[in-house]
Legacy VTK file of the C-alpha trace (Angstrom):
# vtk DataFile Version 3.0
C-alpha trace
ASCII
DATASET POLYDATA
POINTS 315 float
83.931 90.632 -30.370
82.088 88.415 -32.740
78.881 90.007 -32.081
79.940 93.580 -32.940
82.458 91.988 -35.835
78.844 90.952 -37.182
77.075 93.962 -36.215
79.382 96.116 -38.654
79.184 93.789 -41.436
75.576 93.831 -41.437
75.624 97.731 -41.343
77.670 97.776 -44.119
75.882 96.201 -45.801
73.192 99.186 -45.550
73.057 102.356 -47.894
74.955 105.200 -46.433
74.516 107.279 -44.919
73.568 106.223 -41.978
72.204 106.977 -38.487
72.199 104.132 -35.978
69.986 104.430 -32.766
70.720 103.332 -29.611
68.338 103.549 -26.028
69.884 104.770 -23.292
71.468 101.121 -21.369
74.527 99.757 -19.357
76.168 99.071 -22.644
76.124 101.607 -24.825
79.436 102.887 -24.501
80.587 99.045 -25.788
77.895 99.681 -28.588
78.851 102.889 -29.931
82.385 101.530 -30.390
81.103 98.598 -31.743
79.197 100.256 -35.013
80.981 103.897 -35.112
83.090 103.485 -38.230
80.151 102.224 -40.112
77.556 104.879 -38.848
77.755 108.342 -40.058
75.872 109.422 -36.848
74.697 107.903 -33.735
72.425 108.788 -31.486
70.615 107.723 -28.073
67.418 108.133 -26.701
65.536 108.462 -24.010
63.790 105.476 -23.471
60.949 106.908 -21.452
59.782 109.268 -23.639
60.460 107.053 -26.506
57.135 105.192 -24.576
55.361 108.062 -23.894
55.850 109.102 -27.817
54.960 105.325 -29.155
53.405 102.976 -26.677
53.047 99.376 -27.868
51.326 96.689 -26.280
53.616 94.567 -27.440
56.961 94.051 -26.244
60.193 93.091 -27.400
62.894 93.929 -29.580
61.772 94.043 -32.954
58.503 96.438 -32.094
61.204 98.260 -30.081
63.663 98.795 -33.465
60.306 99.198 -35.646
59.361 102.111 -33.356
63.237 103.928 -33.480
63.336 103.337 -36.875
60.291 105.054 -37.283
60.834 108.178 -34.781
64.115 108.516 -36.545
62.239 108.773 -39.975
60.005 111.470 -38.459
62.935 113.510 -36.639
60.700 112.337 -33.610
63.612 110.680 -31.283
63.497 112.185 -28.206
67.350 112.608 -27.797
69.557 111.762 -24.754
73.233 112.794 -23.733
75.974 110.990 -24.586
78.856 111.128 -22.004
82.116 111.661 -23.576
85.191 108.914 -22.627
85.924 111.375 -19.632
83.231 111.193 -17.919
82.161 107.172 -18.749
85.632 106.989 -16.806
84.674 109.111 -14.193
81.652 108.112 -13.269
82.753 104.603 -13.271
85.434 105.806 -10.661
82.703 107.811 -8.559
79.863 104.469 -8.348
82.839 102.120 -7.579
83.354 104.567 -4.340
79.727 104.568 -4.112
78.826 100.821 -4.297
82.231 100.217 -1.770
80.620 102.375 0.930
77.190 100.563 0.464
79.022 97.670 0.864
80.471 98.260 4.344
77.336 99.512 5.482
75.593 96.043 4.702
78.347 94.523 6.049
77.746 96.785 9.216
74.443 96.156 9.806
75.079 92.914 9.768
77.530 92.817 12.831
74.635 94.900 14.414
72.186 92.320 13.799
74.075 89.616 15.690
75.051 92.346 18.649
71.275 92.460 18.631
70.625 88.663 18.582
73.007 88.378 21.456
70.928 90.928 23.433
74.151 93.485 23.560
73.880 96.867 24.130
77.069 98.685 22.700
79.073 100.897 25.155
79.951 103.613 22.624
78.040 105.438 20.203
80.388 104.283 17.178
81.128 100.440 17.156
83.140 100.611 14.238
85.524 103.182 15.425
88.407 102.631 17.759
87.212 101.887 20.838
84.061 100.481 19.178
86.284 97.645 17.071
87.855 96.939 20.672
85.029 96.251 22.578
83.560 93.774 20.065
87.116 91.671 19.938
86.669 91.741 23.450
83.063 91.057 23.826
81.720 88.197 25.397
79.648 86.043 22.564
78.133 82.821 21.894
80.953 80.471 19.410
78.991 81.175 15.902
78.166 85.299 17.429
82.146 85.300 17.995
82.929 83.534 14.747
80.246 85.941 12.688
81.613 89.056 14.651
85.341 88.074 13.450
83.935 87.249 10.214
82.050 90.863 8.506
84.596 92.931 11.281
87.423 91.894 8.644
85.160 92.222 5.885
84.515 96.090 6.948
88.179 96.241 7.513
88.804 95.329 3.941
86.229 97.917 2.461
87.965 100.594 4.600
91.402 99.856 2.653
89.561 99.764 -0.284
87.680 102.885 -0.037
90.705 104.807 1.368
92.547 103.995 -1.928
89.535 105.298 -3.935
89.302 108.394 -1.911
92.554 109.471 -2.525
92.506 108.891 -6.240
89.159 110.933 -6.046
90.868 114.191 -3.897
93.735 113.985 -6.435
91.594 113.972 -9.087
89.989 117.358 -7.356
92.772 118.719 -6.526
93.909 119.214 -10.454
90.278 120.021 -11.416
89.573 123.887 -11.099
85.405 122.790 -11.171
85.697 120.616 -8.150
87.418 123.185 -6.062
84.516 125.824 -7.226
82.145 123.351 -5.684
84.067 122.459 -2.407
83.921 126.336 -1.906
80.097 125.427 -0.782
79.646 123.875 3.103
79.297 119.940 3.207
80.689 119.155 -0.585
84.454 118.095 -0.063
86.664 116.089 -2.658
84.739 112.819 -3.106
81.193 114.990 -2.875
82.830 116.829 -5.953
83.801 114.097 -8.111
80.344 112.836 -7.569
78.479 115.985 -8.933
80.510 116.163 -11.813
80.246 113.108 -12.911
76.932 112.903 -12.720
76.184 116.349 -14.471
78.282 115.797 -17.048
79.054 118.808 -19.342
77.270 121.717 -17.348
76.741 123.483 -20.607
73.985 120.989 -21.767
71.783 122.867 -18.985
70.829 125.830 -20.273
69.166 127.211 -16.598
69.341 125.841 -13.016
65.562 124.356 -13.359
66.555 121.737 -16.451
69.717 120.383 -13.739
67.014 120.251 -11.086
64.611 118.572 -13.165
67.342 116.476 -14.700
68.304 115.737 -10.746
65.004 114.464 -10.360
64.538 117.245 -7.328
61.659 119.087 -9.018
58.003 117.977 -8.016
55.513 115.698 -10.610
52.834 118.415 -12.157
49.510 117.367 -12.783
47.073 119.938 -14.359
43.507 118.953 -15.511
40.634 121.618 -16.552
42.648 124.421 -15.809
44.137 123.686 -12.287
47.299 122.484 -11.122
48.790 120.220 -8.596
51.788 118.692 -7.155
53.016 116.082 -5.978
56.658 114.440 -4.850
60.067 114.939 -6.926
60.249 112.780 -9.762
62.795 110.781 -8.890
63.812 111.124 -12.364
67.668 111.231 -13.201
70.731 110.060 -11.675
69.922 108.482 -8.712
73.774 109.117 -7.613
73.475 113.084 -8.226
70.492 112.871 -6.230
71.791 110.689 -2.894
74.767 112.726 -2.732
73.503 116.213 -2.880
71.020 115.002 0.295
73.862 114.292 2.222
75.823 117.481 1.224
72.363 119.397 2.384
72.088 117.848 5.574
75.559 118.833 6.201
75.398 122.381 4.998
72.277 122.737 7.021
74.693 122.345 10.331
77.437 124.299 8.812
76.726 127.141 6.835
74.818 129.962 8.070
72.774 130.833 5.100
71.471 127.446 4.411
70.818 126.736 8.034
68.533 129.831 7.633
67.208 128.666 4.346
66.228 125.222 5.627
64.573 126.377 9.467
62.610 128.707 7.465
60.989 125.381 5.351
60.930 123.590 8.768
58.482 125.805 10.224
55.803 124.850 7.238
56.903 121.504 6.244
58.204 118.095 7.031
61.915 117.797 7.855
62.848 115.724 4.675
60.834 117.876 2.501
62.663 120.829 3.759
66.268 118.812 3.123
64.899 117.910 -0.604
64.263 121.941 -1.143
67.501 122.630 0.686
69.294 120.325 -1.660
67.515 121.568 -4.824
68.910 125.221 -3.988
72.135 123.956 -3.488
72.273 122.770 -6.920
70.910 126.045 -8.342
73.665 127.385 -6.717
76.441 124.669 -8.046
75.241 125.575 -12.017
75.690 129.131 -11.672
79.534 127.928 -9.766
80.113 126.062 -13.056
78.767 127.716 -15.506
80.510 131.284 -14.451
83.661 129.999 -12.730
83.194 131.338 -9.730
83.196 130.514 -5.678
80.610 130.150 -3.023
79.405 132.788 -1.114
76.995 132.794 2.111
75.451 135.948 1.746
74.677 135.610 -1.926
72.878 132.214 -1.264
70.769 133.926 1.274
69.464 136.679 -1.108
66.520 136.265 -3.168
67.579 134.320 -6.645
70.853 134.007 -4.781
71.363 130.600 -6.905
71.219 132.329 -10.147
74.843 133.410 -9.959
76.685 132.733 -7.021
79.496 134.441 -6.171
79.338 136.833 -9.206
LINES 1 316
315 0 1 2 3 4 5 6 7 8 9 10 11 12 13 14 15 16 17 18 19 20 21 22 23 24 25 26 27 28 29 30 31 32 33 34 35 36 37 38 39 40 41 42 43 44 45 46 47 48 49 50 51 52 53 54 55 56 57 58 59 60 61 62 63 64 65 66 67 68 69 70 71 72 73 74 75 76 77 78 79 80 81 82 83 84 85 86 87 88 89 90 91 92 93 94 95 96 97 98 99 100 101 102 103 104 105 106 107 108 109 110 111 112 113 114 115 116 117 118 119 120 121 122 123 124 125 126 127 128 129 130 131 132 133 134 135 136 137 138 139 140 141 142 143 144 145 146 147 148 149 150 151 152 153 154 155 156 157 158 159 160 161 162 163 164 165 166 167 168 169 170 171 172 173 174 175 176 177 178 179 180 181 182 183 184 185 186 187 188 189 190 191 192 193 194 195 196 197 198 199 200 201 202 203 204 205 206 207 208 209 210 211 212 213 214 215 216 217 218 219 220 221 222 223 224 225 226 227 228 229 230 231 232 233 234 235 236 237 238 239 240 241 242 243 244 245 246 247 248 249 250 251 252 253 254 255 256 257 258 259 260 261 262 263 264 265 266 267 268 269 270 271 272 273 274 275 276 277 278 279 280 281 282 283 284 285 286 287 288 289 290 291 292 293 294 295 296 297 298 299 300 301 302 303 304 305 306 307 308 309 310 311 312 313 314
């Protein structure tokens, strides 16, 4: 509090108007609040391209405001969203569910580790379910395997409460939101799948065609061109790595379950690798999600399958 108390003295301090610039971090939502009612505008950048635009090879902060406050002098700052309050909430709701289920699988993999060490081999193909969680209170280990066992089994126990709660705030959150039931029209997104997506898109109307979400999704591949040719390469990897891990798993799912993208994705398997077919399968999918959002509209298998069917699903 006494850091942005000072922050807004020293900006009013400064002739008006003014515009107050801001890279894309962790805090910024804290920031904004911090100087809004003594900056006519705010804005925040990418600060990637703010690199590619002025590299420095020196480093810190002062070269780093020298170099805003110059790009803002030249209308040069390459600009980046700013999530509204909705969304900030959201997607803090979403990553908590996200970071939960990461959780339990570390603590997993540790209770495999030790099965391992003990030279086990489990008797079912889920140790964590019913019968799994039975056999290894039953088990026969060595004192510290037992004690280790006992130890992450309640630990998994306690994410699954946790994540229960925060999957049921999540599907009631869906189930009032008209957007997430357009997307859980499509095979392999349900309620929590939803909430992801739109949290991590954001306001679909920022993406003015399905190949800016894509790129923005960081499912598009790296272009290189040089004396007139062209290559590529891997996705960029550019983006929200959330938007990106989720719509993989909603791909491999819909690959199993829905006719059209089973199609889609045996057709890439027949000239490429398995998880490059999965990437493209994904990067449809979310073709097909912007033209769900941006016309209000439901899935439909046979419209997917067409040629362009992502432009406008449903429609």
């Amino acid at each position: 509090m006494n850091e942005a108390e000072s922050l807004r003295q020293w900006l009013s301090k400064l002739p008006a108007p003014r515009q107050v610039v801001v890279e894309a971090c962790g805090f910024w939502p804290a920031f904004a609040r911090a100087v809004e009612a003594q900056s006519e505008q705010l804005v925040m950048v990418h600060p990637g391209r703010v690199k590619a635009i002025a590299s420095a090879k020196l480093k810190n902060d002062r070269v780093d405001s020298a170099i805003l406050a110059h790009l803002s002098r030249c209308d040069l700052l390459p600009l980046a969203w700013m999530a509204d309050g909705e969304t900030q909430q959201l997607r803090l709701r979403v990553r908590l569910r996200i970071m939960l289920g990461r959780q339990r699988t570390e603590a997993k993999n540790r209770v495999h580790a030790i099965l391992h060490q003990e030279g086990l081999r489990k008797p079912v193909t889920d140790v964590f379910g019913k019968r799994g969680r039975q056999w290894l209170r039953q088990v026969e280990l060595t004192p510290a395997g037992r004690l280790t066992v006992d130890t992450w089994l309640k630990v998994v126990e306690g994410f699954d409460q946790l994540i229960r709660a925060q999957e049921k705030q999540l599907a009631e959150a869906a189930a009032k939101d008209a957007r997430a039931r357009w997307l859980q029209t499509i095979p392999g997104v349900g309620a929590y799948s939803a909430m992801v997506i739109l949290a991590e898109i954001g306001d679909i109307q920022r993406f003015a065609n399905k190949k800016s979400l894509a790129s923005y999704a960081g499912l598009v591949p790296r272009v290189r061109e040089s004396a007139g040719k062209r290559s590529y390469g891997g996705i960029t990897h550019a983006g929200s790595e959330s938007l990106r891990w989720i719509l993989l798993q909603v791909a491999q799912i819909a690959a199993q379950h829905s006719p059209a993208a089973q199609g889609y994705y045996q057709h890439l398997r027949r000239k490429k690798r398995p998880q490059v077919a999965k990437v493209a399968l994904a990067r449809k999918l979310l073709t097909c999600m912007w033209a769900l959002l941006r016309h209000g509209v439901c899935y439909e298998d046979a419209v997917f399958a067409a040629p362009q069917g992502g432009a406008k699903a449903g429609a």
